[in-house]
C-alpha positions in Angstrom: 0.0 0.0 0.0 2.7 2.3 0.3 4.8 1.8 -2.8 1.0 3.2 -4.1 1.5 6.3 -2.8 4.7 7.0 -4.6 3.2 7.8 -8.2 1.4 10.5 -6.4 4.9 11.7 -5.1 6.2 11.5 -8.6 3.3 13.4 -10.1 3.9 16.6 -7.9 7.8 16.1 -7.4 9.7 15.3 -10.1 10.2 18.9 -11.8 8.0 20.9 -14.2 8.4 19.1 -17.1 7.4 15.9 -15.5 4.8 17.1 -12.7 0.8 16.8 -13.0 -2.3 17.8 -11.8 -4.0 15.1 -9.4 -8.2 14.7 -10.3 -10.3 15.5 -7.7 -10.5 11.7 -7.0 -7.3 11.1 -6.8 -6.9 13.9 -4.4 -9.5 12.3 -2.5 -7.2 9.4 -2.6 -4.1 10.7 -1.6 -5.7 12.6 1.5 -7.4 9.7 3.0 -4.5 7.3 2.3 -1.9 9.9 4.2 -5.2 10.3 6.9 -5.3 6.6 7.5 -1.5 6.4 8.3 -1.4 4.1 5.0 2.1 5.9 3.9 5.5 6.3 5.9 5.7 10.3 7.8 8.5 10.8 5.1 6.2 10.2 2.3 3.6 12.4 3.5 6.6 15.0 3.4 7.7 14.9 0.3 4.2 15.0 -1.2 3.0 18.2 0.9 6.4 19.8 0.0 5.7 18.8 -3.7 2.4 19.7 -3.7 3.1 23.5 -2.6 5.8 23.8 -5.1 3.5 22.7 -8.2 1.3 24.4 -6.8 -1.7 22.9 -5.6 -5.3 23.1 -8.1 -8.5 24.4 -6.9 -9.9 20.6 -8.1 -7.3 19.3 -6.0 -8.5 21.0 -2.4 -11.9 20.1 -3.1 -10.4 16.2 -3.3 -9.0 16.8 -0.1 -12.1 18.4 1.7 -14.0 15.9 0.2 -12.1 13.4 2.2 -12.0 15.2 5.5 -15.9 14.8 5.2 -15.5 10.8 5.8 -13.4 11.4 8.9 -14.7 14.3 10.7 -17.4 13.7 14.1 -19.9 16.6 13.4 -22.9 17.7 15.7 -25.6 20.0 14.4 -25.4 23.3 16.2 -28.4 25.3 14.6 -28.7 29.0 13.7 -24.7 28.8 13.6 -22.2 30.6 11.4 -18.6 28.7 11.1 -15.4 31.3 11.9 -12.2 29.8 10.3 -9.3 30.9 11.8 -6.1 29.7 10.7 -3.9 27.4 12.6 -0.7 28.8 12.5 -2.3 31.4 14.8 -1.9 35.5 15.4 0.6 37.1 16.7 -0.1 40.8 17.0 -3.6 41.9 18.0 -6.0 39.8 20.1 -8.8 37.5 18.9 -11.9 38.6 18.8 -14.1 35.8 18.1 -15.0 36.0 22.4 -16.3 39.5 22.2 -17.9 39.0 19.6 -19.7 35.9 20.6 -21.2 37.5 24.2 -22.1 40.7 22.1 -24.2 38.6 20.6 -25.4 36.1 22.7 -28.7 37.4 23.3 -29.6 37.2 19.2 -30.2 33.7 18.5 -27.2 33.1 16.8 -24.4 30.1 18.0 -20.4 30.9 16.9 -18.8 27.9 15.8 -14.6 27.5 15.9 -12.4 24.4 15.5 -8.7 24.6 16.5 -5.9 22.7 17.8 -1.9 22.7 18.4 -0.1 25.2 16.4 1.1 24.2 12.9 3.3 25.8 10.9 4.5 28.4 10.2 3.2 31.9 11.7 4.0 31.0 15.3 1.0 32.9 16.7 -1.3 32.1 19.5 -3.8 29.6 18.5 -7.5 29.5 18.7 -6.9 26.5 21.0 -4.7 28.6 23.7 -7.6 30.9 23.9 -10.3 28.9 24.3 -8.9 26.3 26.9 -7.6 29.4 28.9 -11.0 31.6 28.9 -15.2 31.1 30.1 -16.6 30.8 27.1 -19.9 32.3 26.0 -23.0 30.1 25.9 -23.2 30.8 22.3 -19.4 30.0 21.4 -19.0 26.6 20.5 -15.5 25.0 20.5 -14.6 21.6 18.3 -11.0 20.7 19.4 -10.0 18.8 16.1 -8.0 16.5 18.3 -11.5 15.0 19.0 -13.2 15.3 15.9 -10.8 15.2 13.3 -7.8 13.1 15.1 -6.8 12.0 12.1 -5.7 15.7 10.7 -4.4 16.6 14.4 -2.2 13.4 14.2 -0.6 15.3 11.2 1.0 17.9 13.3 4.3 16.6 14.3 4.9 15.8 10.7 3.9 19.2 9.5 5.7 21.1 12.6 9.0 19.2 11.7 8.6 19.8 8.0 8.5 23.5 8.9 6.5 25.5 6.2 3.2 26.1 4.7 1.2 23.7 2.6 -1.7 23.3 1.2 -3.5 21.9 4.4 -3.0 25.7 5.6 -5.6 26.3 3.2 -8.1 23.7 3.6 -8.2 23.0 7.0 -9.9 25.9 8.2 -13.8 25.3 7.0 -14.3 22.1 8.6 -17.9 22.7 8.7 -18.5 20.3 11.9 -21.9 22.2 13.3 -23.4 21.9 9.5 -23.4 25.7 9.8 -25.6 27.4 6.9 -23.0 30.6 7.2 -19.1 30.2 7.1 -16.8 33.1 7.4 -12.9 32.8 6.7 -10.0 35.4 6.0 -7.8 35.7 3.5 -4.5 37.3 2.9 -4.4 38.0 -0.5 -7.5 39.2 -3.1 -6.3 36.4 -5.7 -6.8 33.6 -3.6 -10.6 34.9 -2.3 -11.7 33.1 -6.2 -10.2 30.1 -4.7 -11.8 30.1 -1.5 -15.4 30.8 -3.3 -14.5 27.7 -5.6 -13.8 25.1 -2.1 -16.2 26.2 -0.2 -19.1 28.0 -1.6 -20.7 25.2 -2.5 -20.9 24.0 1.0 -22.8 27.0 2.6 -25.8 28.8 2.5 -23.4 32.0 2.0 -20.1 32.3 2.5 -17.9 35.5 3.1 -14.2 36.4 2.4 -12.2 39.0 4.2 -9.1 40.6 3.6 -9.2 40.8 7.6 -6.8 41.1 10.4 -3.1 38.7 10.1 -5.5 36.3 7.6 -8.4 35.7 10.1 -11.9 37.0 9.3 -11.7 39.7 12.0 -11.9 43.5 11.0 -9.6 45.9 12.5 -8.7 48.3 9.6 -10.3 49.5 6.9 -10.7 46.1 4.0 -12.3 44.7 1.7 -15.0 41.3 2.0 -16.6 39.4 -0.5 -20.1 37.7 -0.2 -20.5 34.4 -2.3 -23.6 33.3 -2.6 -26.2 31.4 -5.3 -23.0 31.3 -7.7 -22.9 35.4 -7.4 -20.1 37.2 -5.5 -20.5 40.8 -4.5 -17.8 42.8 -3.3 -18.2 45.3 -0.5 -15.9 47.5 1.5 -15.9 48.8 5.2 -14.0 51.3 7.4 -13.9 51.5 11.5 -13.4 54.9 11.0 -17.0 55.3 9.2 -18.4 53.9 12.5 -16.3 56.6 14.6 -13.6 53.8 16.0 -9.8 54.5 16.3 -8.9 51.1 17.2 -5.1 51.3 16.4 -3.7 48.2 15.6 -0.6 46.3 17.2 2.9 45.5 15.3 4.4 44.0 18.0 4.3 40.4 19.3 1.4 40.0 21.9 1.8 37.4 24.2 -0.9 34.8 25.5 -1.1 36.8 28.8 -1.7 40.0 27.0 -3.9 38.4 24.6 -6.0 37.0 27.2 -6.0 39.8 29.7 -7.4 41.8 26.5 -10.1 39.6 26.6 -10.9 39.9 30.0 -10.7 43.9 30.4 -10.7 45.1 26.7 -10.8 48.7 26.1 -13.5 50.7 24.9 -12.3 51.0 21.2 -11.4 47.3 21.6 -14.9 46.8 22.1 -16.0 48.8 19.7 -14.4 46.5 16.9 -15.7 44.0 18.5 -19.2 45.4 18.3 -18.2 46.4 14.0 -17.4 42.6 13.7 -20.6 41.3 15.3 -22.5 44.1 13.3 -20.7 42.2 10.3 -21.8 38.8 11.6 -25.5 40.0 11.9 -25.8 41.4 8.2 -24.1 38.0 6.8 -26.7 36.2 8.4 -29.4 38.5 7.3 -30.6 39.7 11.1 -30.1 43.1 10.3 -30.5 44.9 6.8 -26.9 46.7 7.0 -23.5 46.5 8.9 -24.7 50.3 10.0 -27.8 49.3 11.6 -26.3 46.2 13.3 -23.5 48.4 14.5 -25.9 51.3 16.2 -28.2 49.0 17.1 -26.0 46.9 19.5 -24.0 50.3 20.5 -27.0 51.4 21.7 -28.2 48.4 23.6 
């Protein structure tokens, strides 16, 4: 069984003139043989390093999400929205995904994060070191992937010794395991937002991009989001400034500590982004008719 495994080593790493794209199927393929522990650590390697280098195909994720689907342990969590946060972490600003969550806690709406150890190759603090360290709300629900998707999580001591991004960076973080109708996910770079739209669109009632803070989906500056939804995608822009906040973002390393204590005693223009971001939340999942009525609304409640 793992001799198999090498043609799709040699179809992503043996040069340009010699590489291929993988089907969808055989992506499938590949992703649940390397999931099953079917192939040796240094195999799974060599094809993640070969498969950044090709680079990878949109047909190609959506193999590999396809296959996560027959491994995953999912739990319906209704009226819910899906944040995907990436798992190499942040490392300058606080999360926001708390606030957020008890700003909205009285409007009928569940938050849904997965997250785990770190993986490579930000170095941040992890969606995991927050949530294990903090009360959640009642409306924040945490998946630890270790539980229900062990077979990814077992992947980590591969990936952290390999060092580098790949494309499981880029999949991993829409796992969908509430069957949310709404997913929400960041993105560093406009060019790979088309991407994004092409894994995952299909897979939710509506799904929004953001050019958002360090790759995550929260706002801290003014950006740019994209809504996908029945095959259409509409581009929108917003500003904290328009909404009177001077929030003034970090370059510096934040600690876990600071991070946390943040959370526990955040400032007013901290909460104030938090309040823009939930404002966000509310007109994605059509509660409100505008991110400006959302955001006066709950300033004023």
């Amino acid at each position: 069984m793992k001799n198999n495994f090498i043609k799709f080593i040699k179809a992503v790493g043996t040069g340009s003139k010699h590489n291929h794209d993988l089907t969808q199927l055989d992506m499938e393929e590949v992703m649940c043989m390397m999931l099953n522990s079917e192939v040796y650590p240094e195999q799974i390697s060599a094809f993640l390093l070969g498969w950044r280098l090709k680079p990878e195909t949109s047909e190609e994720f959506i193999g590999a999400i396809n296959a996560f689907d027959k491994f995953i342990i999912k739990k319906e969590i209704k009226n819910s929205i899906e944040l995907g946060y990436p798992y190499d972490g942040k490392r300058n600003n606080p999360y926001l995904f708390p606030l957020i969550a008890k700003i909205l806690e009285n409007h009928n709406l569940n938050i849904v994060i997965t997250g785990d150890k770190l993986q490579p190759a930000k170095e941040g603090i992890t969606v995991k070191d927050i949530s294990d360290n903090l009360e959640l709300p009642s409306n924040l629900h945490y998946f630890d992937r270790s539980e229900i998707f062990k077979q990814m999580s077992n992947l980590t001591d591969i990936r952290n010794k390999l060092g580098i991004r790949t494309g499981l960076n880029s999949i991993e973080r829409l796992i969908n395991p509430a069957y949310s109708e709404y997913a929400f996910i960041g993105v560093f770079h406009k060019p790979f937002m088309e991407k994004y739209v092409k894994m995952f669109a299909h897979r939710y009632k509506k799904l929004v991009i953001i050019k958002g803070n360090e790759g995550t989906s929260e706002i801290f500056s003014k950006c740019q989001y994209w809504i996908a939804q029945n095959g259409k995608i509409t581009e929108y822009k917003v500003d904290p400034i328009d909404f009177g906040i001077n929030y003034i973002k970090s370059w510096d390393r934040i600690s876990i500590a600071e991070s946390l204590e943040n959370l526990n005693n955040p400032s007013d223009e901290l909460l104030k982004i938090a309040k823009l971001n939930a404002a966000l939340i509310l007109f994605i999942t059509d509660k409100v008719k505008s991110i400006e009525h959302g955001y006066y609304m709950l300033s004023s409640s």
